[in-house]
C-alpha positions in Angstrom: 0.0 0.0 0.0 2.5 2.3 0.6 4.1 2.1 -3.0 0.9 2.2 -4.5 0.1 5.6 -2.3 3.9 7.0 -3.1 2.9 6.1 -6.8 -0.4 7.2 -7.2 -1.3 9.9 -4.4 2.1 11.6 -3.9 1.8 14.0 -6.7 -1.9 15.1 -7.0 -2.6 15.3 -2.8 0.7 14.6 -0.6 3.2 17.1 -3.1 2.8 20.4 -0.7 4.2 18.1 1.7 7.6 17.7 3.3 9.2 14.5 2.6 8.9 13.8 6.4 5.1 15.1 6.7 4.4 12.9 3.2 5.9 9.9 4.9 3.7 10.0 8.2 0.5 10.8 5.5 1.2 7.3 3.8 1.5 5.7 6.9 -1.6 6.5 8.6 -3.1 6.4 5.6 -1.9 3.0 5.0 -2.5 1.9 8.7 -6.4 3.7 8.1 -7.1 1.3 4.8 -5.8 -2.0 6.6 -9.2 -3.2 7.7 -10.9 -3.0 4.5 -8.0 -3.4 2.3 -5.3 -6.0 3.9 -6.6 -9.9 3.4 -4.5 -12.5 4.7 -1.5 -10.4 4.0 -2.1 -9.3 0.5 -3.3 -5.6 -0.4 -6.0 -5.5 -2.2 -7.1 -1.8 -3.9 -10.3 -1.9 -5.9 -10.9 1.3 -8.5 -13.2 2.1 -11.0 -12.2 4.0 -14.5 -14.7 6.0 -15.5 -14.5 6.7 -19.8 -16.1 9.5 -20.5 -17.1 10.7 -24.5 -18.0 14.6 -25.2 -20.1 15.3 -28.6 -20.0 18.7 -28.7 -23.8 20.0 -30.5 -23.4 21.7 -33.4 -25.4 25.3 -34.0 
């Protein structure tokens, strides 16, 4: 969980953070997501990927 965070959640929320500050963030982060994420020692990080099309109407 914590590479995932480092990978994915550094840059667009943790970057105004120090490095020490950004490392305390992933770990109570990580330590929050345990009980709904951790199973029998494997992470497990569900997401959904939205696709989105625009058609712009033409006047």
């Amino acid at each position: 969980m914590n590479h995932w965070l480092r990978l994915f959640a550094a840059d667009p929320f943790l970057h105004s953070l120090s490095e020490p500050e950004m490392e305390q963030a992933i770990q109570l982060i990580a330590r929050s997501a345990e009980q709904d994420l951790l199973v029998d020692g494997d992470w497990y990080g569900d997401y959904k990927r939205l696709r989105i099309v625009a058609i712009k109407e033409q006047t």
